[in-house]
C-alpha positions in Angstrom: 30.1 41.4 24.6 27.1 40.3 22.7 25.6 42.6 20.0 21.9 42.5 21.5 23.9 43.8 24.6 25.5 46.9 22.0 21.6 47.3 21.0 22.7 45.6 18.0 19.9 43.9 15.8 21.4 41.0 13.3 19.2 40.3 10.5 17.8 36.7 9.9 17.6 37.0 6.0 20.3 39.2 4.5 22.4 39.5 7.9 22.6 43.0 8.3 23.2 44.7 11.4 20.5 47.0 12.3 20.6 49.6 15.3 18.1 48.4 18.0 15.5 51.0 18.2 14.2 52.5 21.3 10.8 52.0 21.4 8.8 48.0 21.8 7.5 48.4 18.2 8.2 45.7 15.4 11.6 46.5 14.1 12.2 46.3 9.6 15.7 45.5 8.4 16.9 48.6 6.6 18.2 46.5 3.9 15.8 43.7 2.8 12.8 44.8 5.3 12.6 42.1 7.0 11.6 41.5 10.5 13.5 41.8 13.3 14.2 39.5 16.1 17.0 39.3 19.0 16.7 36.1 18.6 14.5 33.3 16.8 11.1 33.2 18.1 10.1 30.2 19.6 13.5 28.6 19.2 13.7 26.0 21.0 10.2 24.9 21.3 9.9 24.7 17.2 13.6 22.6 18.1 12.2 20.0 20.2 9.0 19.1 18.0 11.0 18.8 15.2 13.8 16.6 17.1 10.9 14.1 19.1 9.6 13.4 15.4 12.8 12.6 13.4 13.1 10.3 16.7 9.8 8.8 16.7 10.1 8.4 13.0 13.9 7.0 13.5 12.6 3.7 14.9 10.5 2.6 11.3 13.6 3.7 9.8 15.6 1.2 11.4 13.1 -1.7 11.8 11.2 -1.9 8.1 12.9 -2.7 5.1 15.0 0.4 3.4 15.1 -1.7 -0.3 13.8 -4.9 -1.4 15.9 -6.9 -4.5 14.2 -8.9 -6.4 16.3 -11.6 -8.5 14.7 -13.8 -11.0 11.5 -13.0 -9.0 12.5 -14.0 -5.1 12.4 -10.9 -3.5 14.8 -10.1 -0.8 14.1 -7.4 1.6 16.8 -5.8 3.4 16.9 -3.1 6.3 19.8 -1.0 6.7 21.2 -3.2 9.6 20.3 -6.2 7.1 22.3 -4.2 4.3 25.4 -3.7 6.0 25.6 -7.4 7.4 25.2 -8.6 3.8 27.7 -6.0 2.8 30.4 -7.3 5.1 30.0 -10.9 4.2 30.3 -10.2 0.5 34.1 -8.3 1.4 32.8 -5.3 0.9 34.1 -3.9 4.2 34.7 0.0 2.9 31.2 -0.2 1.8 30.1 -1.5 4.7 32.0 1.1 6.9 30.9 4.1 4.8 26.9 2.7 5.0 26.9 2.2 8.8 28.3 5.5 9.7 26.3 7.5 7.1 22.9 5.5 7.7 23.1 4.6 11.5 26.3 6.8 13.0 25.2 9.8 11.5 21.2 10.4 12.4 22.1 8.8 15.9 24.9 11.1 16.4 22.5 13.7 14.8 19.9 13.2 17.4 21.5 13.0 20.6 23.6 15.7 19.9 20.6 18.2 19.5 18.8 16.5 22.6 21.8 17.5 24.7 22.5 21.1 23.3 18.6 21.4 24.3 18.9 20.0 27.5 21.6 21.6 28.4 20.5 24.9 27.7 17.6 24.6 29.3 18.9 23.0 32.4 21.8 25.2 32.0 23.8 21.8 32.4 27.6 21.8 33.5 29.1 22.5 29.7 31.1 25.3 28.6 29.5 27.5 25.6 32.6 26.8 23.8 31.9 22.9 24.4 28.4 23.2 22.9 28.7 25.7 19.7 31.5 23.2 19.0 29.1 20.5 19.3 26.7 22.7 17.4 29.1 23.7 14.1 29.9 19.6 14.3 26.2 18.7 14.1 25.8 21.0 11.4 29.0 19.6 8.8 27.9 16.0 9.6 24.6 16.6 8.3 25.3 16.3 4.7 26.4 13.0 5.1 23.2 11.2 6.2 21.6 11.4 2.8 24.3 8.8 1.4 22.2 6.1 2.0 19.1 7.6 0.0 21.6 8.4 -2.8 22.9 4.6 -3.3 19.4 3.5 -3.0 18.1 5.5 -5.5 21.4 4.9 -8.1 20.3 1.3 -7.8 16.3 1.7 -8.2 17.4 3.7 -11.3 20.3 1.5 -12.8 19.5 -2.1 -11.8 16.5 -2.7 -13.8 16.5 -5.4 -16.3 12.9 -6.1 -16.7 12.1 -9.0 -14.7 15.1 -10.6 -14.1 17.1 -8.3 -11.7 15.0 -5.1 -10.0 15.4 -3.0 -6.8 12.8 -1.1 -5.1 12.8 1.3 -2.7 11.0 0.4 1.1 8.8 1.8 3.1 12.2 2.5 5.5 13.3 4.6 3.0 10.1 7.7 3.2 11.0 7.2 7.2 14.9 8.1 6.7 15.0 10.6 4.4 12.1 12.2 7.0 14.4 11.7 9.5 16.9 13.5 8.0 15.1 16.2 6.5 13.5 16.8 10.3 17.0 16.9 11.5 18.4 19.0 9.1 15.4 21.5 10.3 16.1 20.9 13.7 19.5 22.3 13.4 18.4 24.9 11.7 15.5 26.1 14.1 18.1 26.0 16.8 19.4 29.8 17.6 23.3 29.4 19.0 22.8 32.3 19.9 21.1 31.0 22.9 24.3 29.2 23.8 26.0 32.5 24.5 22.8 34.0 26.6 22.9 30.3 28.6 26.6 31.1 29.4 26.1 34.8 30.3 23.3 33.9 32.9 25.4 30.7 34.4 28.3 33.3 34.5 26.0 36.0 36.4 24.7 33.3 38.6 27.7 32.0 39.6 
């Protein structure tokens, strides 16, 4: 049983459980007074918008350079592909590894995963509710690892710097991934599993 179903109102901010009250008025948590919702408004609408931009802002990410290296003043542009190939042929193969799954694995992963918990909600697609919140909880933990690549880039910018021999600057790719992951991160976010649960109760009614 779910708790809307037990008139059951959870609170967004402090989590409280509130008593759904009777009438259609606009509900106050009793602890924190905040506003009450069955479930976040707008959901997956707010969802989508913020998933089609980290994608259409995915592609920059990708193609433009994420860091440029200037050495005794050639620069050398790199883009995150461009890092990891040079990565690999300097033997630095853990490197390597650990930059193409945080930098491309990660936000992929990030992004289809999302698209298909939305689509399949919607289109109340052939996938058990256990299937997707596991899908959901996985999106969630992998999260904090697509900021790696921002982290090393900006350890470099602020360590390799000896005036004009040796500097490393920061690329226009770089503004485009951390949007991306910032977008996904609130994509996740926006995204009530709660509507999971209702998806399965109505496919389980329907069937």
């Amino acid at each position: 049983m779910r708790a809307i179903d037990a008139g059951i109102l959870v609170c967004g901010d402090c989590h409280q459980l509130n008593r759904q009250g009777l009438t259609a008025e606009e509900q106050h948590c009793r602890r924190c007074g905040a506003v009450l919702h069955a479930r976040q408004p707008d959901s997956l609408r707010r969802t989508w918008a913020l998933l089609l931009t980290a994608t259409i802002l995915y592609i920059p990410a990708n193609v433009l350079d994420i860091m440029t290296i200037n050495l005794f003043g050639n620069p050398a542009p790199s883009t995150i592909m461009g890092g990891v190939i040079e990565l690999i042929h300097a033997d630095m193969l853990p490197i390597a590894f650990v930059v193409f799954f945080a930098s491309i694995v990660v936000p992929t992963f990030k992004l289809i995963g999302i698209g298909m918990l939305l689509y399949s909600v919607q289109s109340h697609q052939p996938l058990s509710a256990k299937q997707r919140i596991l899908m959901y909880r996985f999106i969630e933990w992998i999260g904090r690892w697509s900021m790696l690549d921002i982290f090393v880039i900006a350890i470099l910018v602020a360590l390799v710097s000896f005036g004009n021999l040796t500097t490393i600057e920061a690329g226009p790719a770089a503004a485009a991934f951390c949007s991306v992951v910032v977008l996904t991160m609130l994509a996740a976010h926006t995204f009530d599993p709660r509507l999971i649960w209702d998806n399965a109760k109505t496919e389980d009614e329907n069937g």
